[in-house]
C-alpha positions in Angstrom: -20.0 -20.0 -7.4 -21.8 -19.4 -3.9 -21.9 -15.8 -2.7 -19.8 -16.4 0.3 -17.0 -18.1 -1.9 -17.3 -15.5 -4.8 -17.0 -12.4 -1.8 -14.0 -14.5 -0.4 -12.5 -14.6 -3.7 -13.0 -10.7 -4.8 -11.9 -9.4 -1.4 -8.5 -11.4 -1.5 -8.1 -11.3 -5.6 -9.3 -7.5 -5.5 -6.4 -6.8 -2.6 -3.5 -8.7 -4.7 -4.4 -7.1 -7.9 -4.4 -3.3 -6.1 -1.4 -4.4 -4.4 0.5 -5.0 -8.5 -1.4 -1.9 -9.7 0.0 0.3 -6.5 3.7 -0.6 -6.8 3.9 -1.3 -10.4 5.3 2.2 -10.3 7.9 2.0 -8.0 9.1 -0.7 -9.3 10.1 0.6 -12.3 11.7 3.1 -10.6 15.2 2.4 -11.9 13.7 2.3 -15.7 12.3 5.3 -15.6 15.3 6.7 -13.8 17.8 4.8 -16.0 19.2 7.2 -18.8 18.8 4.4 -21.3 15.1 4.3 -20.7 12.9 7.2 -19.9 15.7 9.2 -18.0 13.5 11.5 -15.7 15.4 13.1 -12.6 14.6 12.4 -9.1 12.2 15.2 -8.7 10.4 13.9 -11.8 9.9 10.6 -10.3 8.6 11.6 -7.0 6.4 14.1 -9.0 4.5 11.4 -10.7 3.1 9.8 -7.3 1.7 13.8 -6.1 -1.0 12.7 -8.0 -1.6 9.6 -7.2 -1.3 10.7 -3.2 -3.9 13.3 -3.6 -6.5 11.2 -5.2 -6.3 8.5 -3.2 -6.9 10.5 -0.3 -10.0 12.5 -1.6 -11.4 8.7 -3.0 -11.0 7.0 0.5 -12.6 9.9 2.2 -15.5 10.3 -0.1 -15.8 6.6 -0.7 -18.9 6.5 2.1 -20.9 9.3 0.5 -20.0 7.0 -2.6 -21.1 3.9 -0.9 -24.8 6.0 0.5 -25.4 6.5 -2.6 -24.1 3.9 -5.5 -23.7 0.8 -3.2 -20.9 -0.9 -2.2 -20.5 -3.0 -5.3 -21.0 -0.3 -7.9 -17.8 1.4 -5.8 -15.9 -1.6 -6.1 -16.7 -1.4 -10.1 -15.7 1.9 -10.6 -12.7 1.3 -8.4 -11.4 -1.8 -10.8 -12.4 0.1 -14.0 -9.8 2.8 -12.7 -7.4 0.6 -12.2 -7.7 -1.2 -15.3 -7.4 2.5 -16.6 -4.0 3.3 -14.7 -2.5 -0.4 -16.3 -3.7 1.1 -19.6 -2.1 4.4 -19.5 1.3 2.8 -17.9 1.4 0.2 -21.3 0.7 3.1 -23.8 3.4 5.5 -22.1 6.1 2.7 -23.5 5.4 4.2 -26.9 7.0 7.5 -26.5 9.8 6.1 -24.3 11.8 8.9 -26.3 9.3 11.9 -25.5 9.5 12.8 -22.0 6.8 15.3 -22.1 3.8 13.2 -23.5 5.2 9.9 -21.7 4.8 12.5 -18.3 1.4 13.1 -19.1 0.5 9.3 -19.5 2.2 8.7 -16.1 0.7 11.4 -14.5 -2.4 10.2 -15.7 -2.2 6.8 -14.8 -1.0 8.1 -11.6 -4.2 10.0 -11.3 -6.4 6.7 -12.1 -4.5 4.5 -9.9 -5.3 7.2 -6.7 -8.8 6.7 -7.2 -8.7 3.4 -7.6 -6.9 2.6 -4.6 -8.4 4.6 -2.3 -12.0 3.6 -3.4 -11.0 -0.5 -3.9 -9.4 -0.8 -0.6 -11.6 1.0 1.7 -14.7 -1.1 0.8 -12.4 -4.2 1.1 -11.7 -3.5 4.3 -15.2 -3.6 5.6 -16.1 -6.7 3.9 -12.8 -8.6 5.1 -14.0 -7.8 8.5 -17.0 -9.3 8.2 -15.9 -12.6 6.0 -15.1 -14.5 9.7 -16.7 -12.6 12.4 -15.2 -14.8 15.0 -11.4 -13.8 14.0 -11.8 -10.2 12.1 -7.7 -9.7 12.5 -7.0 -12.5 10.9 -9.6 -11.7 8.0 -8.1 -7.9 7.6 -4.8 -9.6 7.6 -5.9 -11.8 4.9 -6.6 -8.8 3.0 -3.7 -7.3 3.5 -1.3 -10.6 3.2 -2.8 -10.4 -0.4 -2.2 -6.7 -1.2 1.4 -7.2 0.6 1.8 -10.1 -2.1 1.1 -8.4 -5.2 3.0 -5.2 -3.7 5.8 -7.8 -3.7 4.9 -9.4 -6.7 5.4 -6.2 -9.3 9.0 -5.7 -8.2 9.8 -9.3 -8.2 8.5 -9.5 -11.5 10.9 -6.3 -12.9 13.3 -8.3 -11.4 12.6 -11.5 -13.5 12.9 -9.5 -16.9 15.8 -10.6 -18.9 15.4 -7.5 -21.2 14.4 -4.2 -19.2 13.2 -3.3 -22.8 10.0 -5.8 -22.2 9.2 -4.0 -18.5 5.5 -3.0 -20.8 4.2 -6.3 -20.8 3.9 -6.3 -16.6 1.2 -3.7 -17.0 -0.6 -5.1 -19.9 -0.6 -8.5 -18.2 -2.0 -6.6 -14.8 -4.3 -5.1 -17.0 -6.0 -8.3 -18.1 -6.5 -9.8 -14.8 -8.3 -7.2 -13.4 -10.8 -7.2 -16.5 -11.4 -10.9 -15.0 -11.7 -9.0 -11.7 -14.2 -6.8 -12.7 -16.1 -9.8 -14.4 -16.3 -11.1 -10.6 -17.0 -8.1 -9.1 -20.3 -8.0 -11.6 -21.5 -11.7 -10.6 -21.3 -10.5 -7.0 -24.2 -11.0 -5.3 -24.4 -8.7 -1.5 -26.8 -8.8 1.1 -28.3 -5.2 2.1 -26.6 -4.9 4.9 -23.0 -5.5 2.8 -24.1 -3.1 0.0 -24.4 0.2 2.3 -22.1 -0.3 4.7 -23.4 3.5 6.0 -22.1 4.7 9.2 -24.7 5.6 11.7 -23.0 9.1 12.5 -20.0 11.4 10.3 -18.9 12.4 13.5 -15.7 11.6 13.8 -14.3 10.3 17.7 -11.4 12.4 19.1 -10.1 9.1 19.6 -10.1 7.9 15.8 -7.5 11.0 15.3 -5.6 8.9 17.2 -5.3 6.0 14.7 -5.2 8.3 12.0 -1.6 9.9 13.5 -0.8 6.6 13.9 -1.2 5.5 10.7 0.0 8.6 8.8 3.4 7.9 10.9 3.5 4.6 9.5 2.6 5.7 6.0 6.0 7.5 6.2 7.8 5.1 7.3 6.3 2.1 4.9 6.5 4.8 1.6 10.1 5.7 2.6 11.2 2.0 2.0 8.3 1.0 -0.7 8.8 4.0 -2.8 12.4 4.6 -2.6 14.5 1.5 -1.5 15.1 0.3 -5.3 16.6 4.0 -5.9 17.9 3.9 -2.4 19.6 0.4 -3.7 20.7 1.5 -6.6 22.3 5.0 -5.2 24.4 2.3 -3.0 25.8 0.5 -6.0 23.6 -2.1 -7.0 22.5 -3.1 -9.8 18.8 -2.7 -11.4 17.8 -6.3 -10.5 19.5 -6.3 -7.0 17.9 -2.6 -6.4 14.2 -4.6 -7.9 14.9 -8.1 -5.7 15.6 -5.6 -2.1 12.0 -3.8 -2.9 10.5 -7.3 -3.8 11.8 -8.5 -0.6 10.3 -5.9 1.6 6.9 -6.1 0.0 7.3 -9.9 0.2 8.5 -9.8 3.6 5.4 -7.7 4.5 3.2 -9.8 2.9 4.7 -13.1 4.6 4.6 -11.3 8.2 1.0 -10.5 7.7 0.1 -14.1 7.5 2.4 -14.9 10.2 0.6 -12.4 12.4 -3.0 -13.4 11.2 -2.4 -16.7 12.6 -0.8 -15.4 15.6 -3.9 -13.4 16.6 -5.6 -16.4 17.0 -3.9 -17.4 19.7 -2.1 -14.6 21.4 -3.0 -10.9 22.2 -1.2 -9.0 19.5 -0.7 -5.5 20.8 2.6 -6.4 23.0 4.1 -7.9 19.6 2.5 -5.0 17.5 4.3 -3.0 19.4 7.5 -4.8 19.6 7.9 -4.2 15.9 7.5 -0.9 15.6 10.3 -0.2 18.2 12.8 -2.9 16.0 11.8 -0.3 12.9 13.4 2.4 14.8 16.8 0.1 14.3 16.3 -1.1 10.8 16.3 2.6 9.5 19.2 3.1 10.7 20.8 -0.4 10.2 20.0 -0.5 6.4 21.9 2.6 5.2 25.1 1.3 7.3 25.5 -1.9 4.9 27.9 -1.6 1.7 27.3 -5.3 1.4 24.6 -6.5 -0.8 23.3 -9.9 0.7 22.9 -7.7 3.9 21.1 -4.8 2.5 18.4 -7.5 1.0 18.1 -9.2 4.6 17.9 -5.7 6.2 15.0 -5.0 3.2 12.8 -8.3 3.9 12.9 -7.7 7.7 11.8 -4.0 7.6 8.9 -5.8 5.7 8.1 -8.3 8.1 8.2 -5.4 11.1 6.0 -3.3 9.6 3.8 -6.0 8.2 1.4 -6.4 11.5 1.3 -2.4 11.8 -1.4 -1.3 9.5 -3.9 -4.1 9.3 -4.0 -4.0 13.5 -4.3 -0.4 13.4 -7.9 -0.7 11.0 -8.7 -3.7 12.8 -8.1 -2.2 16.4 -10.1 1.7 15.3 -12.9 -0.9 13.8 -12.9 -2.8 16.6 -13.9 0.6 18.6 -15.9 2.3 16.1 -17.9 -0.6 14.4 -20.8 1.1 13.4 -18.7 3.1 11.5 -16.4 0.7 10.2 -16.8 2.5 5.9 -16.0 5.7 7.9 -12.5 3.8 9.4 -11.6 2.4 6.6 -11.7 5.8 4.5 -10.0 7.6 6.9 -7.4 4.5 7.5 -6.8 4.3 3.6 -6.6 7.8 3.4 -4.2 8.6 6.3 -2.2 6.1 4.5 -2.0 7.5 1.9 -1.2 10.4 3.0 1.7 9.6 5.3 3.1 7.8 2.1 2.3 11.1 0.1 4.7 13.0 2.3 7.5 10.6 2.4 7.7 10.1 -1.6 7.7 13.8 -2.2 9.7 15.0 0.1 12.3 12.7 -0.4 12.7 13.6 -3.7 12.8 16.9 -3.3 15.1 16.2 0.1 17.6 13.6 -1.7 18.8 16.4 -4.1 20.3 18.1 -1.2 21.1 14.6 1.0 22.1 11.5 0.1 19.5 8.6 0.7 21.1 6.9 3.1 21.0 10.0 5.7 17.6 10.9 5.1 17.0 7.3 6.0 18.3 7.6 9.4 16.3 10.8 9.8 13.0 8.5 9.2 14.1 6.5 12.5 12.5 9.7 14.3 9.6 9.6 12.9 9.6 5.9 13.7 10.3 6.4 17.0 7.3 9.0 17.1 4.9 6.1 16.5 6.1 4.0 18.6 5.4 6.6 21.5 1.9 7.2 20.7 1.0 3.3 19.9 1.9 3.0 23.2 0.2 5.8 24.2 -3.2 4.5 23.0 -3.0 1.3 23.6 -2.6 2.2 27.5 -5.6 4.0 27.1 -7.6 1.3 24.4 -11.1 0.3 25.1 -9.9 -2.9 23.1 -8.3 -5.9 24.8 -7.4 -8.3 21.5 
C-alpha cells in the first residue's frame, strides 16, 4: 500500500475506531443503569468517566514531549494498544455483571486506558489530517472528525440494534478486534521526518490560543451534556432503552453527517458566518429538547443538536492551527485536552447535579453556557488574523 494511501487510511480508520472506543461507554448507559444489568446509580455512572476525563487531558498535553521523544508513530502505537486495552477490560467486566465492586474496578480501569488513548490517538491525528491536503486543511480535519463523529454514532446505534441487551459484550470484543488490525497498519506506516516529530518550534503558549481553548472547553460542555447524558436524559423522559440508544445514535450520527456537510462547504464558502450561525441555533435546541414529551420529536431535536455542533470543534483546531502552524502538536494537545476537559465537567457534574434536578432543567441551564460561546466566537473572530 503506498505511504500516502496507508496515512489516509490510519488517520480516518484510527478517528472511527476512537470515535466506537470513546462512546462505547455511554452508550451502554442504560445497561449499566438498568437494575436488571449492572444497576449502578447515577453518581456511579458519571464516576466512571472522572477517570477517563483526567487522563485524557494529561495524555493530550504531554503527547508533544511524547512525540520529541518516541515519534509520532510509536505515540500512535501506544495510543491503539490502550485502546485495545479499554475494549478488553469493558468485555471482561461482563463476567461479574453480579459484583458491582470488581465490575467498578474493570470500568474504572478501562476508563483509565481509554483517556490515554484518546487523548494521545487524536492529537497526533489531528496534525497529520492537516497535512493529508494542504490546499483544503478544513476539509481534511473535518474528514477526521466526520470519521470519529461516525463511530461516536456507530456504538450507540449498535446498542440499539441488540435484540437481547444480555449480548451488549460482544460490541467491545468486536471493537477490540479491529483495532488490533489498526495497530497492524499503524506498524506498516511508513512517515517522512518531518511527519514523525511534528515538534513545535516554541512551548510558549499565545494569549490568543487561551482563546480557542475557552472556546472549546464551552463546547466540550455543551457536546458531553448531550453525548454523555441524552440516552439517560431519554430514558428519564419515558423512553425506552432502544429509543433512549437510537436519540444518542442520532446526535453522534447527526454530528458526523454535518461534518461532511461542512467539509465540503469550506471549499466553497467562508465558514465562520455559518460556524457561528450554529452555535447561536444550540442556544435554542437546549432548551427545545427538554420541552418535547413526544418521542419522534425528541430524536429530531437529538440529530439536529448533532448537526449544530458538528462544524464547531474541527473549525476551532483548524482556525488556532491555522494561526499557530508551527505549533500545530502543541494545538492539537491543548484542543484535545480542552475538550476533554469541558466534557469532564459536564459528565460529572451532572451526575452529581441530576440527583438534586431533574435532567431536563439542568438542560436548559446548559443554554447559558451555550450562549457564552457564542459571545466569545464572535469575539475572536472579529479580532482573527484568519480569513477562511
Amino acid at each position: 500500500m503506498e505511504s500516502k494511501v496507508l496515512k489516509t487510511v490510519v488517520v480516518y480508520l484510527g478517528g472511527l475506531l476512537t470515535g466506537l472506543s470513546l462512546i462505547i461507554y455511554p452508550a451502554l448507559g442504560p445497561i449499566f443503569t438498568d437494575s436488571a444489568h449492572f444497576g449502578f446509580s447515577s453518581n456511579q455512572f458519571s464516576s466512571i468517566f472522572i477517570p477517563q476525563t483526567i487522563l485524557a487531558i494529561f495524555s493530550a498535553l504531554l503527547t508533544p514531549f511524547f512525540v520529541s521523544k518516541w515519534g509520532v508513530k510509536n505515540v500512535l502505537l501506544l495510543g491503539c494498544i490502550s485502546l485495545a486495552f479499554t475494549l478488553f477490560l469493558l468485555f471482561m467486566s461482563h463476567f461479574f455483571i453480579h459484583e458491582k465492586t470488581k465490575a467498578l474496578f474493570l470500568i474504572y480501569s478501562g476508563t483509565c486506558f481509554l483517556g490515554l488513548g484518546f487523548g494521545l490517538v487524536i492529537t497526533v491525528l489531528n496534525p497529520l489530517a492537516f497535512q493529508l491536503f494542504p490546499n483544503n486543511e478544513l476539509a481534511s480535519i473535518s474528514g477526521l472528525h466526520f470519521s470519529l463523529g461516525l463511530g461516536t454514532a456507530g456504538a450507540p446505534m449498535l446498542v440499539s440494534m441488540l435484540h437481547n441487551p444480555n449480548l451488549w459484550w460482544y460490541l467491545p470484543l468486536i471493537v477490540f478486534a479491529l483495532v488490533l488490525i489498526l495497530l497492524v497498519f499503524v506498524l506498516f506506516l511508513n512517515l517522512n521526518k518531518q511527519e514523525n516529530t511534528l515538534q513545535a518550534s516554541t512551548l510558549k503558549i499565545p494569549l490568543r490560543l487561551w482563546g480557542f481553548v475557552l472556546i472549546v472547553i464551552l463546547y466540550g460542555i455543551c457536546e458531553g451534556t448531550l453525548g454523555s447524558y441524552g440516552a439517560v436524559f431519554l430514558k428519564n423522559q419515558g423512553f425506552s432503552i432502544k429509543t433512549a440508544a437510537v436519540g444518542l445514535a442520532l446526535f453522534w450520527g447527526g454530528l458526523a453527517f454535518g461534518r461532511i456537510v461542512f467539509g465540503l462547504l469550506s471549499a466553497r464558502f467562508k465558514m465562520k458566518g455559518i460556524t457561528l450561525l450554529s452555535a447561536l441555533l444550540i442556544v435554542f435546541m437546549f432548551y427545545l429538547i427538554p420541552m418535547s414529551t413526544v418521542e419522534n420529536w425528541s430524536l429530531l431535536g437529538m440529530a439536529l443538536a448533532g448537526i449544530l455542533m458538528s462544524s464547531l470543534f474541527p473549525s476551532s483546531v483548524n482556525w488556532a492551527t491555522q494561526e499557530n502552524t508551527s505549533q500545530a502538536i502543541m494545538v492539537s494537545g491543548l484542543m484535545v485536552a480542552s475538550l476533554q476537559f469541558g466534557t469532564g465537567i459536564s459528565t460529572n457534574f451532572l451526575g452529581f447535579l441530576s440527583a438534586i434536578y431533574p435532567l431536563a432543567l439542568l438542560f436548559k441551564w446548559m443554554g447559558l453556557i451555550a450562549f457564552g460561546m457564542v459571545g466569545l466566537m464572535w469575539y475572536m473572530q472579529k479580532k482573527s488574523k484568519s480569513k477562511s
